[in-house]
Structures are given as C-alpha cells and as structure tokens.
Phi, psi and omega in degrees: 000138156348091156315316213296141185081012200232343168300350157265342167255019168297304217300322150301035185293012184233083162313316188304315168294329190285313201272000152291343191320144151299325183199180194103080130303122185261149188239189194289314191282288213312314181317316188294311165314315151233048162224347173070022169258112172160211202302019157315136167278330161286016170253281219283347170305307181306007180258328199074090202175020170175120208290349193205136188266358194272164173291137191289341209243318207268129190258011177264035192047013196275099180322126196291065182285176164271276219324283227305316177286307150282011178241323159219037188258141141353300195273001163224033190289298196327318170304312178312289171339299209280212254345277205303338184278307186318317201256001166090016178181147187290156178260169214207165167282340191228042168247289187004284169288339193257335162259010177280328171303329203288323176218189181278309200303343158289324012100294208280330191255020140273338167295317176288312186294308154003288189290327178281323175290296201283359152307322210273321175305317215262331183272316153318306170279312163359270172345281189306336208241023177224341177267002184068023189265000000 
C-alpha cells in the first residue's frame, strides 16, 4: 500500500473520535499540520517548486515534514515544550489528536503552535524561493 497520503491518517485513525469532537475548528495552520500539505519544503519540492525537500534550519538532513515540524524540528522546540506543558505530556503522532480533542483549551495551544510554526515555515520558503536555493 501507498504511504503518500497516510500522514492524517497516521494522526486520525478514528474519523469517529474526529468527528464528534465538541469543539476545535480547523484553519489556514492547523490544516497544514495535519494533513501535511503546505508551507513543507518536501511538499512543494514533489511540485518542484523548492529546489530541495530538506529543512532548512536542521543539519541532520532530515525533510522538511508536518511530522519533522511537530515533532522534531529544532527550530521549534521552545514552542513544542509550551505545547507539551499546556497539554501535560510530549506529543507523540498517536497522542496528538486524540488529546487536542480531549479539551478546548488543547485545541486552542495546539492552534497556537500551528499558527507560529507554520507562519514561520511560509516566511522560510519566501526567502528560500525568491534567493533561488
């Protein structure tokens, strides 16, 4: 079977818990994150449309992912901690989701990290696709 396409449903595997959810509106960020289409340098590289798929900030070569961006990219531990202190346990791909559903107020610091990372992601590829690397 394919992988392409299975990172929402790594992070979603119960559309039934996703679609009961109670509270949680997805956004221009949150969306990117999890569906893993966007400011990724490994998205828009399969377009050919970023000259490269690796992270720009992380020297272990490692492709510029949604997974690589909420989990281990460097350039966003300070943020990552306040997620993980706000939701009480490091996130995991199959912690994640089932706890931003779980209150709002998980939802709302997972909304926040979202919006910084991938603001910060949309300025990065800017950069990168107007300097030509």
């Amino acid at each position: 079977m394919s992988q392409k396409g299975r990172w929402s449903y790594r992070l979603i595997p119960s559309l039934k818990d996703w679609l009961a959810r109670v509270h949680g509106e997805v956004n221009f960020f949150s969306t990117q994150l999890l569906s893993g289409h966007g400011c990724f340098r490994s998205y828009p590289h399969r377009f050919r449309h970023a000259t490269s798929p690796k992270c720009a900030w992380c020297a272990n070569g490692e492709d510029e992912t949604a997974e690589h961006v909420l989990f281990r990219c460097g350039r966003f531990y300070i943020e990552r901690e306040h997620l993980e202190a706000e939701l009480g346990e490091q996130i995991t791909v199959s912690n994640l989701v089932p706890m931003i559903i779980r209150r709002r107020e998980n939802w709302e610091a997972f909304n926040k990290f979202a919006a910084i990372a991938m603001t910060d992601a949309a300025v990065i590829m800017h950069i990168m696709q107007r300097s030509c690397l």
